[in-house]
N, C-alpha and C positions, 0 to 999 in steps of 0.2 A: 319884205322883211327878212335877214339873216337871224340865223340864232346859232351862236358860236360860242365857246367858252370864253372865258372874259378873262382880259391881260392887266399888265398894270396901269397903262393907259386909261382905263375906264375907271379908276378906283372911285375919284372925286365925284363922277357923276353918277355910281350907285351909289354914293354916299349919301348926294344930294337925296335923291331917289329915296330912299331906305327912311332917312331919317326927316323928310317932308311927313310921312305916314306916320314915323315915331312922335313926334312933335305933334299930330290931331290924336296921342293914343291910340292908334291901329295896329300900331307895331310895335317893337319891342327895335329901338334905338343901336347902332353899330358904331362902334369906334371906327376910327380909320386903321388903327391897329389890328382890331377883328376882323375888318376887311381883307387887309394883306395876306395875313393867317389860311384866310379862307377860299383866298383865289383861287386856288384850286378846284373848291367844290362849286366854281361860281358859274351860269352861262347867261349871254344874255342878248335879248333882242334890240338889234339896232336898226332904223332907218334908212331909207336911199340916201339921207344925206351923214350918213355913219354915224348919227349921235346916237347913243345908248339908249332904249327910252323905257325896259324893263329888265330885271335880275333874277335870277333865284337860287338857291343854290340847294345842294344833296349832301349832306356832310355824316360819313358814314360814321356809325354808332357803338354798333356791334358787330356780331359775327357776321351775320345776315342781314341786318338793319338798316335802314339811311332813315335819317329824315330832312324834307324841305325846309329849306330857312330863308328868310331874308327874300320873300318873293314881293315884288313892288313895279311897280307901270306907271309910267308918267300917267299923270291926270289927262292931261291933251289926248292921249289914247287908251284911254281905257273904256272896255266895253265891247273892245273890237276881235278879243279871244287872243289875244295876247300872252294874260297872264296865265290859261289853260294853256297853249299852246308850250311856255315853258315847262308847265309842272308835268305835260306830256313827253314833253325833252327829257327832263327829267328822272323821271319813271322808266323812260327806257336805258338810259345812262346807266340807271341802276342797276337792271334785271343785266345790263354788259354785265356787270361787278359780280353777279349774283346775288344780288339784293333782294329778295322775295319781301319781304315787309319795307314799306315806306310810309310813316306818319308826319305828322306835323303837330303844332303847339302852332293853336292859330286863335282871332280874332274873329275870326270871317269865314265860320261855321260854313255861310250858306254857299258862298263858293266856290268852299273844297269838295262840300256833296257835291257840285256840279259837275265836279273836278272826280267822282268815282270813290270820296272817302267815307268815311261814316264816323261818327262820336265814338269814346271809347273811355273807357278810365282812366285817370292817369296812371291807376294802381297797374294797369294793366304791361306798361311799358318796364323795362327791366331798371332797373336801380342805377347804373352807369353813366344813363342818359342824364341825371339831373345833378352830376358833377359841374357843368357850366352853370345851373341856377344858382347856385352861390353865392356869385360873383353879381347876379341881378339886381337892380334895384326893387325890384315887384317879389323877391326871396323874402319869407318864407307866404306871402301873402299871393301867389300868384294867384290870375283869372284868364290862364290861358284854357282853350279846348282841345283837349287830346284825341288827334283824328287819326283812324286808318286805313291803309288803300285798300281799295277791294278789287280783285281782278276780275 
């Protein structure tokens, strides 16, 4: 398994990816436009035969802050630590940046605890972050869980 930052080559099949989870409600849906946007913040695990088969990305917030987004594993491998194995990529991407705080807005409480995060409020996170909720369909109604890393 590679895990490299993701080009534009891959855009279609984190899409697929992303929005397979958006589509069962696990996740919260990306344009291909949002994509683009985001490549930057995006890395991803690909196969001996190059195909993409997980994403995630770090899109930094604040001063200090990132948080994970858009983290998804093909169904065919999931279970295999995969999608930890990103958000550990991740995390340390960040701490390069000087990132000391990393959360998420997740679905899947149980395995970002796995992943070293814990619940937290959403009050907790600074006001800036929820400048993209807006733009959400699930605004002003969201039921995301506001997690944070614990070192």
């Amino acid at each position: 398994m590679i895990y490299r930052k993701a080009k534009f080559v891959d855009i279609e099949a984190i899409y697929k990816l992303v929005n397979h989870y958006a589509e069962e409600g696990l996740m919260l849906a990306r344009s291909r436009n949002a994509l683009y946007e985001s490549l930057r913040d995006m890395i991803v695990a690909v196969d001996e035969n190059a195909e993409v088969i997980g994403v995630g990305g770090l899109h930094v917030t604040w001063e200090n802050m990132g948080e994970i987004r858009s983290l998804a594993v093909d169904t065919a491998h999931s279970k295999k630590g995969i999608g930890r194995e990103i958000v550990r990529e991740l995390i340390a991407e960040g701490k390069e940046l000087g990132i000391n705080q990393v959360f998420t807005l997740t679905y899947q409480d149980k395995f970002f605890e796995k992943c070293g995060f814990r619940v937290i409020s959403k009050n907790e996170l600074p006001h800036k972050i929820w400048k993209e909720c807006i733009d959400c369909p699930k605004f002003p109604d969201c039921n995301e869980i506001a997690m944070l890393y614990n070192e």
